[in-house]
PADRENDO-590481 format. One record per atom (N, C-alpha, C, O, CB): residue in one letter; x, z, y. Coordinates in steps of 0.2 Angstrom, whole numbers, padded with zeros to 4 digits, always signed. Atoms other than C-alpha are relative to their C-alpha. Glycine has a CB too. Layout:
! PADRENDO-590481
AXZY ...
***
This chain:
! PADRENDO-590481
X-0006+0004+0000 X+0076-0169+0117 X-0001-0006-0006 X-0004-0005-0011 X+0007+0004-0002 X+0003+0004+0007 X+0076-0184+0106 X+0005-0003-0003 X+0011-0004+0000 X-0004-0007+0002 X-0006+0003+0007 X+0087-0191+0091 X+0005-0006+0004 X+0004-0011+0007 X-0005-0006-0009 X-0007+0006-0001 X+0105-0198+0096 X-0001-0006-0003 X+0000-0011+0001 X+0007+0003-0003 X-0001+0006+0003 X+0104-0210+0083 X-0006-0005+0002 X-0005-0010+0006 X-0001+0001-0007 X+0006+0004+0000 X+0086-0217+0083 X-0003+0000+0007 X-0007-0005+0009 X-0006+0005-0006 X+0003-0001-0006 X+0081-0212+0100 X-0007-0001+0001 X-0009-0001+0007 X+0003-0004+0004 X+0007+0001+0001 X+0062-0213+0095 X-0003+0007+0000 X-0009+0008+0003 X-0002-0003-0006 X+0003-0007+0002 X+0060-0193+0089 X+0001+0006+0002 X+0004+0006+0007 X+0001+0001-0004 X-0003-0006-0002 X+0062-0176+0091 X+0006+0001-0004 X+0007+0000-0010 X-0006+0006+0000 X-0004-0001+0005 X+0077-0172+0087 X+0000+0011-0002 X+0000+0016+0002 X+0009-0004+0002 X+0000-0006+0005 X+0076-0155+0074 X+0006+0002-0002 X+0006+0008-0005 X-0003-0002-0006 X-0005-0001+0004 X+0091-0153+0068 X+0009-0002+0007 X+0011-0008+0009 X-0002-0006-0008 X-0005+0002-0006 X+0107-0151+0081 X+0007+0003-0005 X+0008+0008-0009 X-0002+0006+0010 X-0006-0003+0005 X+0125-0151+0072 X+0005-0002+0005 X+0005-0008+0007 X+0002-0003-0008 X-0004+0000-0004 X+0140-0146+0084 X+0006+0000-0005 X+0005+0002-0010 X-0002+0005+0004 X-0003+0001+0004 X+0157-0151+0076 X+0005+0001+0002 X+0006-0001+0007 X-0001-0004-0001 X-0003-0002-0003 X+0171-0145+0079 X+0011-0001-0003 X+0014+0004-0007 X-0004+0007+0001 X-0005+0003+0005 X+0189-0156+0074 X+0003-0001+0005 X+0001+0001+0011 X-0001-0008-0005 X-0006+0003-0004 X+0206-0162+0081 X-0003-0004+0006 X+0000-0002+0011 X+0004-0005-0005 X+0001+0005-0005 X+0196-0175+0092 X-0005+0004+0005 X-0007+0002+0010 X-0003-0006-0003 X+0004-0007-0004 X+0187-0157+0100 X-0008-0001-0003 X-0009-0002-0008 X-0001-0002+0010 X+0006-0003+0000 X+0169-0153+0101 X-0005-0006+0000 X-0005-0008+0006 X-0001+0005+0006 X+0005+0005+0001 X+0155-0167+0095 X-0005+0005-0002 X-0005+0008-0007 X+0002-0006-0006 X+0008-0002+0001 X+0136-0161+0097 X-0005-0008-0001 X-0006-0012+0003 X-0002+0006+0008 X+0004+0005+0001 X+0124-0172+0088 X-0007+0003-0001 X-0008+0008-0004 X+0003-0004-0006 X+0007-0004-0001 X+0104-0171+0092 X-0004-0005-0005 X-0005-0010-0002 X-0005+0001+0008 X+0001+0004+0000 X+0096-0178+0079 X-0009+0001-0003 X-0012+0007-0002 X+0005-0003-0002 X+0007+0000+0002 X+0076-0181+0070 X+0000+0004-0009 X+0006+0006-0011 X-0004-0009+0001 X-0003-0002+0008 X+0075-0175+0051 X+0000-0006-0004 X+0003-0006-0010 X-0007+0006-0004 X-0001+0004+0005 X+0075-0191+0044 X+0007-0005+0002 X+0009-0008-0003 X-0007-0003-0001 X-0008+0001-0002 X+0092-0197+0054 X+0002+0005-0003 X+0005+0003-0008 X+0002+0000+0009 X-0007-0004+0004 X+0100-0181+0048 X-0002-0002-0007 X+0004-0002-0010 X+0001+0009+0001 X-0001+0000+0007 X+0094-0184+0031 X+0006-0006-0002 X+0008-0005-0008 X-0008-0002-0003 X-0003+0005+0000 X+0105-0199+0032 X+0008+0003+0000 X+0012+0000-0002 X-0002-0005+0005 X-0009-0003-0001 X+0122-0188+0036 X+0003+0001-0004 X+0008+0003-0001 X+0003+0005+0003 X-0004-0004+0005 X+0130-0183+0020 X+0003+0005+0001 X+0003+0010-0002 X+0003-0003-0002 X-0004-0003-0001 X+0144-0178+0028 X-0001+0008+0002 X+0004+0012+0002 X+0002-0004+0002 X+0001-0005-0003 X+0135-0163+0036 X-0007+0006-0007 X-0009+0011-0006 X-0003-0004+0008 X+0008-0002+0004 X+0119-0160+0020 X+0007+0001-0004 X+0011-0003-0004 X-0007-0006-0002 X-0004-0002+0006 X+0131-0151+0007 X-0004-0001-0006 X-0010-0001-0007 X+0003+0008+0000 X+0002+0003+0006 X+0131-0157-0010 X-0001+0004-0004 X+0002+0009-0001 X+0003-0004-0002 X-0002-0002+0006 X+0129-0147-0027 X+0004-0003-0004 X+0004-0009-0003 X-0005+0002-0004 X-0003+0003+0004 X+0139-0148-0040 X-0003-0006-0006 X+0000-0010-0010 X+0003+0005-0001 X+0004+0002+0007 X+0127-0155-0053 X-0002-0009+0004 X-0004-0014+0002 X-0008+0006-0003 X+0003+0007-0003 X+0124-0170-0040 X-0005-0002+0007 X-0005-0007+0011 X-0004-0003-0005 X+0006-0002-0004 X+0109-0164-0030 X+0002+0002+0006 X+0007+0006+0006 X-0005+0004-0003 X-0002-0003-0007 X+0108-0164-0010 X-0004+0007-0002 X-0008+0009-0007 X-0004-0006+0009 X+0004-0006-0002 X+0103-0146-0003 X-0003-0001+0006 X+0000-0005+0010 X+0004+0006+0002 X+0002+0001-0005 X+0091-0146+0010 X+0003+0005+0006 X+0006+0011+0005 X-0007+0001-0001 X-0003-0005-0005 X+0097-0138+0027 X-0005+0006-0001 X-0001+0010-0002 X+0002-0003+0008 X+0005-0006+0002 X+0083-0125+0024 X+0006+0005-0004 X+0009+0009-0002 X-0008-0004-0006 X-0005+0000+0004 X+0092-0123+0008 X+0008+0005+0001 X+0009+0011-0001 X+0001-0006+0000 X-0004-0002-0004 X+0108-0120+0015 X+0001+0006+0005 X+0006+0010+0004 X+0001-0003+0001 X+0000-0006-0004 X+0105-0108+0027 X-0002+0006-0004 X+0000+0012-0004 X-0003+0000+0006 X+0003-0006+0001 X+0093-0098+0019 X+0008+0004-0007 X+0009+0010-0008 X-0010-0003-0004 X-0004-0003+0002 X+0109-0095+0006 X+0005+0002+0003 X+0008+0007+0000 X+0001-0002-0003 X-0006-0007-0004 X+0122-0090+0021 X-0004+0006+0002 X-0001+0011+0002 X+0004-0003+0008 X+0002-0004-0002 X+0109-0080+0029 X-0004+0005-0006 X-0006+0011-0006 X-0002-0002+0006 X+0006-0004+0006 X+0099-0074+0014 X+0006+0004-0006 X+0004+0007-0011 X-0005-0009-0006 X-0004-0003+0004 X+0116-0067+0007 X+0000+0008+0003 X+0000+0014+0000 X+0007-0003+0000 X+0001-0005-0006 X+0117-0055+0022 X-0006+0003-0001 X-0007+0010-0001 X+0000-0003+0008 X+0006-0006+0000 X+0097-0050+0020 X+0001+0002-0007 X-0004+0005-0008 X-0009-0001+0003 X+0001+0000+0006 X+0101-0049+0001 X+0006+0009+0003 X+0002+0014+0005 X+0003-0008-0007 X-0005-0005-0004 X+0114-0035+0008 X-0002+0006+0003 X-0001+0012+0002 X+0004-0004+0005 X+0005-0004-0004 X+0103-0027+0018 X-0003+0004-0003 X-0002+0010-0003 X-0005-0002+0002 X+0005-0007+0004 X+0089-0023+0006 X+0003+0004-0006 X+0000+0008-0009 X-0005-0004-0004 X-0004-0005+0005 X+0104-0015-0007 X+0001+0004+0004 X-0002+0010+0002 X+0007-0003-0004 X+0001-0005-0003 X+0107-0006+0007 X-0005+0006+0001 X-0005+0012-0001 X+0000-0003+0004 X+0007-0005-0001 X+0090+0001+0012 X-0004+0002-0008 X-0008+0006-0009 X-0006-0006+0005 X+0002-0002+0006 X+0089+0001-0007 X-0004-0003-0005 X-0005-0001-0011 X-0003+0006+0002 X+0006+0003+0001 X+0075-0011-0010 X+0002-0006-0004 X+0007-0010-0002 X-0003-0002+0006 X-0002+0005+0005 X+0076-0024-0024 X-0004-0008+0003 X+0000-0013+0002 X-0004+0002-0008 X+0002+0004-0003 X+0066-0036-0016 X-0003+0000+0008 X+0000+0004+0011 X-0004-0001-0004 X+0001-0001-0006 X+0058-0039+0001 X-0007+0003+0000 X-0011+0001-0003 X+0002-0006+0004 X+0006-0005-0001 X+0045-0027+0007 X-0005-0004+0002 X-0003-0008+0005 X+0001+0007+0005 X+0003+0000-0005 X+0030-0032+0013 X-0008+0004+0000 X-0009+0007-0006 X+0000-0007+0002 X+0006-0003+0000 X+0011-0026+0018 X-0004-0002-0004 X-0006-0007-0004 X-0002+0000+0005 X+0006+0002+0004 X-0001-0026+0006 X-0007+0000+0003 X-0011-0002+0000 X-0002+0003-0004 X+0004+0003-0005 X-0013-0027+0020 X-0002-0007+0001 X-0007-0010-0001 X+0002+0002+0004 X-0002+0006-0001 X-0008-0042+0027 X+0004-0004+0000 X+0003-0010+0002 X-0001+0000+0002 X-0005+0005+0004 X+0007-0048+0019 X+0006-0003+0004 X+0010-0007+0003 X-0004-0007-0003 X-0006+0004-0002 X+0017-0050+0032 X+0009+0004-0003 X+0010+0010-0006 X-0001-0001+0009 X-0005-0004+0002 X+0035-0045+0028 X+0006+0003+0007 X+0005+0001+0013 X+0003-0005-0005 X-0002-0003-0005 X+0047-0034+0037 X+0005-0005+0003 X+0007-0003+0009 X+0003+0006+0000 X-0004+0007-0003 X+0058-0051+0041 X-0005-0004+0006 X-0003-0008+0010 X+0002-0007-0008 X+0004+0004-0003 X+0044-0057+0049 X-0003+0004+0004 X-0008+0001+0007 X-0005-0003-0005 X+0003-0002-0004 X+0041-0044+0060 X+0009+0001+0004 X+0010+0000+0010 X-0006+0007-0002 X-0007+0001-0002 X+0060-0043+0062 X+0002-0008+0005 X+0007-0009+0009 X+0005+0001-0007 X-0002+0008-0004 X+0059-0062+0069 X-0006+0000+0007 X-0006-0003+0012 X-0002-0009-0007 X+0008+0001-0006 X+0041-0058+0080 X+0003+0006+0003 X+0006+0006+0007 X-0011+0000-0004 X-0002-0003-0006 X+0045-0042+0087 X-0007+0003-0001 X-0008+0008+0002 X+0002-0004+0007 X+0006-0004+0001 X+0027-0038+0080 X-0003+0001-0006 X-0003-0002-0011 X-0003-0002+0003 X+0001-0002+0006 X+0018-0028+0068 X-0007-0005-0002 X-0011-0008+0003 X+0000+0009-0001 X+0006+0003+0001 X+0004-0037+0059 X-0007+0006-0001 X-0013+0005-0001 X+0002-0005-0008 X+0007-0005+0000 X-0008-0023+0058 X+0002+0007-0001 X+0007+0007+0001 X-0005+0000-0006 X+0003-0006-0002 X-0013-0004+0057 X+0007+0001-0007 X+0013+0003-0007 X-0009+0002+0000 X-0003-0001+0004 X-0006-0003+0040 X+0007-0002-0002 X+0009+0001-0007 X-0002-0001-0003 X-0006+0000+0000 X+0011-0010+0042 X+0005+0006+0003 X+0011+0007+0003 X+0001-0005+0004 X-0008-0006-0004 X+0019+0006+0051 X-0001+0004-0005 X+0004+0008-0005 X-0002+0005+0010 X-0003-0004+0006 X+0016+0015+0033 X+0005-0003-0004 X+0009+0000-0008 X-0004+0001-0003 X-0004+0004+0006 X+0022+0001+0023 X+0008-0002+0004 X+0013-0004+0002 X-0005-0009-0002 X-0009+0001-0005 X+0039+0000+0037 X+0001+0005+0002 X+0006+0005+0005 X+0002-0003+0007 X-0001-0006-0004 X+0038+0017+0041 X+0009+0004+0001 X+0011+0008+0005 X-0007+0006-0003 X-0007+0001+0002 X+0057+0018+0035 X+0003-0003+0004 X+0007+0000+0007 X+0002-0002-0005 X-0003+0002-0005 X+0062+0007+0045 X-0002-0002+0009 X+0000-0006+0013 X+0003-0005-0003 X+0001+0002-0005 X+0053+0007+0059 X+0000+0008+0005 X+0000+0009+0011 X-0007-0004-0001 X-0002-0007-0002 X+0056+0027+0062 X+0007-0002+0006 X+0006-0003+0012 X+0003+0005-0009 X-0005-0002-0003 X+0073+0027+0067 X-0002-0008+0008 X-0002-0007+0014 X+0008+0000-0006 X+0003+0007-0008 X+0068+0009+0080 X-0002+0005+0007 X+0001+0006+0012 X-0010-0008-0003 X+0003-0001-0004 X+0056+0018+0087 X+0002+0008+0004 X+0001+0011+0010 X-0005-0001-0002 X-0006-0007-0003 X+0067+0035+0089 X+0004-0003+0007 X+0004-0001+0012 X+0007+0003-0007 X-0006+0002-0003 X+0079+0025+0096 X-0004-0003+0009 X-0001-0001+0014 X+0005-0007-0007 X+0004+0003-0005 X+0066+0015+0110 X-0003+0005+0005 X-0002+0004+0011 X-0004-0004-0003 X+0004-0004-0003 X+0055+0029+0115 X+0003+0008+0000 X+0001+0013+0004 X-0007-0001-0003 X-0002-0007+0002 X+0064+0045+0107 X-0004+0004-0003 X-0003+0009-0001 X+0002+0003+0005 X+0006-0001+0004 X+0050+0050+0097 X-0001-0006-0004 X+0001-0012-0003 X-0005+0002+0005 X+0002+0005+0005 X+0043+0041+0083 X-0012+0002+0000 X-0016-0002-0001 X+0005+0003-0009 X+0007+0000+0001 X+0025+0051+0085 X-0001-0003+0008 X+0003-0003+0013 X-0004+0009-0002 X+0001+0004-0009 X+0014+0041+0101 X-0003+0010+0002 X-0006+0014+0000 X-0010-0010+0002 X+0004-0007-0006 X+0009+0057+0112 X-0001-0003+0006 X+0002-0002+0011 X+0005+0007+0003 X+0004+0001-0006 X-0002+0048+0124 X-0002+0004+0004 X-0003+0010+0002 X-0005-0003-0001 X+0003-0004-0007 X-0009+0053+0142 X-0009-0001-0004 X-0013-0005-0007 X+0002-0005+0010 X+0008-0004+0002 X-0026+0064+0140 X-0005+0000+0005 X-0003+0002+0011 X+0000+0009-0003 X+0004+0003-0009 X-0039+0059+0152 X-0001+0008+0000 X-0001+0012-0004 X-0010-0006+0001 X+0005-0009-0004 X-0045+0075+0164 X-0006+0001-0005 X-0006+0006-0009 X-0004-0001+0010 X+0007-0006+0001 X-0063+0077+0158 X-0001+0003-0007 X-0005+0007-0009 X-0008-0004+0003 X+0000-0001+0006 X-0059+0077+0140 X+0007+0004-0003 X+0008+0005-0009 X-0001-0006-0002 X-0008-0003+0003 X-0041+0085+0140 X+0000+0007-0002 X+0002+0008-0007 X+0006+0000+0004 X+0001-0004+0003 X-0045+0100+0139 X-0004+0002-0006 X-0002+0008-0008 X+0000+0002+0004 X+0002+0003+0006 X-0055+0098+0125 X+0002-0002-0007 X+0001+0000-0013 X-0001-0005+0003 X-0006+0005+0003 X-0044+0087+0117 X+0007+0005-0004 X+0009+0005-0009 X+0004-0006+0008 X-0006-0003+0005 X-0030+0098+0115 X-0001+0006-0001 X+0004+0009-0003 X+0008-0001+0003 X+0002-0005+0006 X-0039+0113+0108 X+0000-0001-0004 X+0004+0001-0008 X-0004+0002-0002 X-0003+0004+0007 X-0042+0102+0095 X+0004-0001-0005 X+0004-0001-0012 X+0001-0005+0000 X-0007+0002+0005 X-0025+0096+0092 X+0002+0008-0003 X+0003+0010-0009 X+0008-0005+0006 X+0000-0007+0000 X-0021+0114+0095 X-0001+0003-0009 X+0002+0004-0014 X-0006+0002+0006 X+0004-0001+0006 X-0033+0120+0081 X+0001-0004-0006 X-0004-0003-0010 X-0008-0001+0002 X-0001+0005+0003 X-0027+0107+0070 X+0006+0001-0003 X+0006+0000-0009 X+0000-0005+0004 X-0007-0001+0001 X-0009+0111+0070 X+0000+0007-0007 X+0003+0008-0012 X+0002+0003+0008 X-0003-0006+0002 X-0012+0130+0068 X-0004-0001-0008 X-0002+0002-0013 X-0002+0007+0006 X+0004-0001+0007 X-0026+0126+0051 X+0004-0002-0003 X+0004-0001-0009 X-0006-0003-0002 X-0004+0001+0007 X-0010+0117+0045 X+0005+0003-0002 X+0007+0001-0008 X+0003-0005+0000 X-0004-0005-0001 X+0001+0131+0047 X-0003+0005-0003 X+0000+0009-0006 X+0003+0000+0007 X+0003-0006+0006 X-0011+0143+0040 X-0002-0002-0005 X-0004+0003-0007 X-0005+0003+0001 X+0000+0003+0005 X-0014+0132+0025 X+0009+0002-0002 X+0010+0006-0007 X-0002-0008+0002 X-0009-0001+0003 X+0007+0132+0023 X+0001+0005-0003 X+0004+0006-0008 X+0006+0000+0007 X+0000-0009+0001 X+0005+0153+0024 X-0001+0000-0007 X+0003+0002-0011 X-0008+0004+0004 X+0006-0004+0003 X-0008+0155+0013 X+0005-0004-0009 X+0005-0001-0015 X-0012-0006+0005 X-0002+0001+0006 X+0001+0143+0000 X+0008+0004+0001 X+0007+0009-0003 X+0000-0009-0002 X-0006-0007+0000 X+0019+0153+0003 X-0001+0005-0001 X+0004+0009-0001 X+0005+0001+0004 X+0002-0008+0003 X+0010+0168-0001 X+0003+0006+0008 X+0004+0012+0007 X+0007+0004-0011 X-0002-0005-0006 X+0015+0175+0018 X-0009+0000+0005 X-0010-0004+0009 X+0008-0003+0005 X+0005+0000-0001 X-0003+0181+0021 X+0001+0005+0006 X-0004+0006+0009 X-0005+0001-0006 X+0002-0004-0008 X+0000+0194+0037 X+0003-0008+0006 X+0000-0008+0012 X+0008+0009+0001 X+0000+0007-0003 X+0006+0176+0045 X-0003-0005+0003 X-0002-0008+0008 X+0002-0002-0001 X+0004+0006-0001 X-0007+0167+0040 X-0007+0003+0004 X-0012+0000+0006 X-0001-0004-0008 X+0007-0005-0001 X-0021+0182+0044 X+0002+0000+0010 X-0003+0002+0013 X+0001+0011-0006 X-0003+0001-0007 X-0010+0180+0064 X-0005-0006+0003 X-0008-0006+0008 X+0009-0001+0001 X+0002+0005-0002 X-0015+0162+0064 X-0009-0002-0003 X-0013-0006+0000 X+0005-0006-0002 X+0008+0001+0001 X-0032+0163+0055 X-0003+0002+0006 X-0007-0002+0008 X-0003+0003-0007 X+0003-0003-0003 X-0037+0175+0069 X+0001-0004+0009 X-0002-0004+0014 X+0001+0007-0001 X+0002+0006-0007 X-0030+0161+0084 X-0005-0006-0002 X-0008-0009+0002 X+0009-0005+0002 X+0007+0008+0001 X-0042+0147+0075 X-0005+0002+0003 X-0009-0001+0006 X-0003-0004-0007 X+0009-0004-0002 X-0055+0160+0079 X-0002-0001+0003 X-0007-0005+0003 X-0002+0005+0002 X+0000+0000-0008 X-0052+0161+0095 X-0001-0006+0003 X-0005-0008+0006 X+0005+0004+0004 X+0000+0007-0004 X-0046+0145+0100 X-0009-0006-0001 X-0011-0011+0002 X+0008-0004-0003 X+0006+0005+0001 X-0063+0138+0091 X-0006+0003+0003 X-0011+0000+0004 X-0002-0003-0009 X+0006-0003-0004 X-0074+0150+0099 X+0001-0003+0006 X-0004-0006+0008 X-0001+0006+0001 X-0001+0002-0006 X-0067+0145+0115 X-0001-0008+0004 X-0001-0009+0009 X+0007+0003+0001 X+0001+0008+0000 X-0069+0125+0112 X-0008+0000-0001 X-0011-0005+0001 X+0004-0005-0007 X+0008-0001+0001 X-0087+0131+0108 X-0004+0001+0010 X-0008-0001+0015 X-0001+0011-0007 X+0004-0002-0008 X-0091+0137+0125 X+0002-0004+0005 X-0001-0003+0011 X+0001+0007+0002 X-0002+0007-0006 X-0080+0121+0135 X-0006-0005-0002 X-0009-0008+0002 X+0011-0005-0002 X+0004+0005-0001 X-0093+0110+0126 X-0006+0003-0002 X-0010+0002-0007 X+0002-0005-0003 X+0007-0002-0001 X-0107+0119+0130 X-0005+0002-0008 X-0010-0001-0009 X-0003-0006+0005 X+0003-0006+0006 X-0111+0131+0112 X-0002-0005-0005 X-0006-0003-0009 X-0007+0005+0003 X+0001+0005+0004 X-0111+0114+0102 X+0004+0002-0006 X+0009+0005-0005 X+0001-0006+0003 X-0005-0002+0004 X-0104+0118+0084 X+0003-0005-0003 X+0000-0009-0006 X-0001+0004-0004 X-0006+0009+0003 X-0089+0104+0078 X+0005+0005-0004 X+0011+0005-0002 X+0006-0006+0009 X-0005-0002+0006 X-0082+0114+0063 X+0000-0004-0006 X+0003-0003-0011 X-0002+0007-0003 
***
């Protein structure tokens, strides 16, 4: 769309208006609106605000609100890759591996709320599934006999020490008597 005024540019900057005489929408380029006064708010000390400016202090009151909310003094982002959670909140996407720890607060309940779960439990191919979730299986219970062993309930933990047994003997002989301890 191109600038009401100038009719040469793109216009950037659209201000809908809304008085006694009804509803005026103007399209215009950045260097026509730089010309509006009436629409660029002024400071007190003399100095225009940039429309940038301006918004980012209506809307930047609201994410200032937010992060008192969520508790946060400033705005979070990845030390990874730096993006921030506004910036995944505007894309819709995370910037890397290490963003779902550095969001993992707010990306918990999203993804409760989307999928109902927050851990992925993917499909397990056939020739490896069974396999696969001995594994996880055997995984679980070493964390759960770890838990035992530190709460001092050792007939509990001596129940599940003797399923890793089994279940790791039994993963012994699906992959053919190889040992993966």
């Amino acid at each position: 769309m191109l600038c009401d005024d100038c009719g040469r540019k793109e216009a950037v900057v659209h201000i809908t208006q809304i008085g006694a005489n009804g509803r005026v929408e103007k399209h215009l380029c950045e260097s026509c609106a730089a010309g509006y006064n009436d629409f660029v708010p002024v400071q007190q000390d003399g100095r225009h605000v940039s429309v940038d400016d301006f918004l980012r202090g209506i809307f930047g009151s609201a994410q200032g609100q937010e992060n008192k909310a969520s508790g946060g003094t400033g705005e979070l982002s990845c030390p990874h890759c730096g993006m921030s959670y506004r910036d995944f909140r505007q894309t819709g996407k995370i910037g890397c591996a290490a963003c779902y720890d550095t969001f993992r607060g707010q990306l918990e309940p999203i993804l409760r709320r989307i999928h109902g779960s927050s851990v992925h439990r993917g499909k397990i191919p056939h020739r490896s599934g069974g396999t696969l979730e001995l594994k996880q299986t055997i995984a679980q219970l070493s964390q759960q006999l770890k838990a035992c062993v530190e709460q001092e309930e050792y007939e509990k933990a001596a129940e599940l020490r003797d399923k890793v047994r089994a279940l790791k003997q039994e993963l012994q002989q699906k992959e053919g008597g190889q040992d993966h301890e």
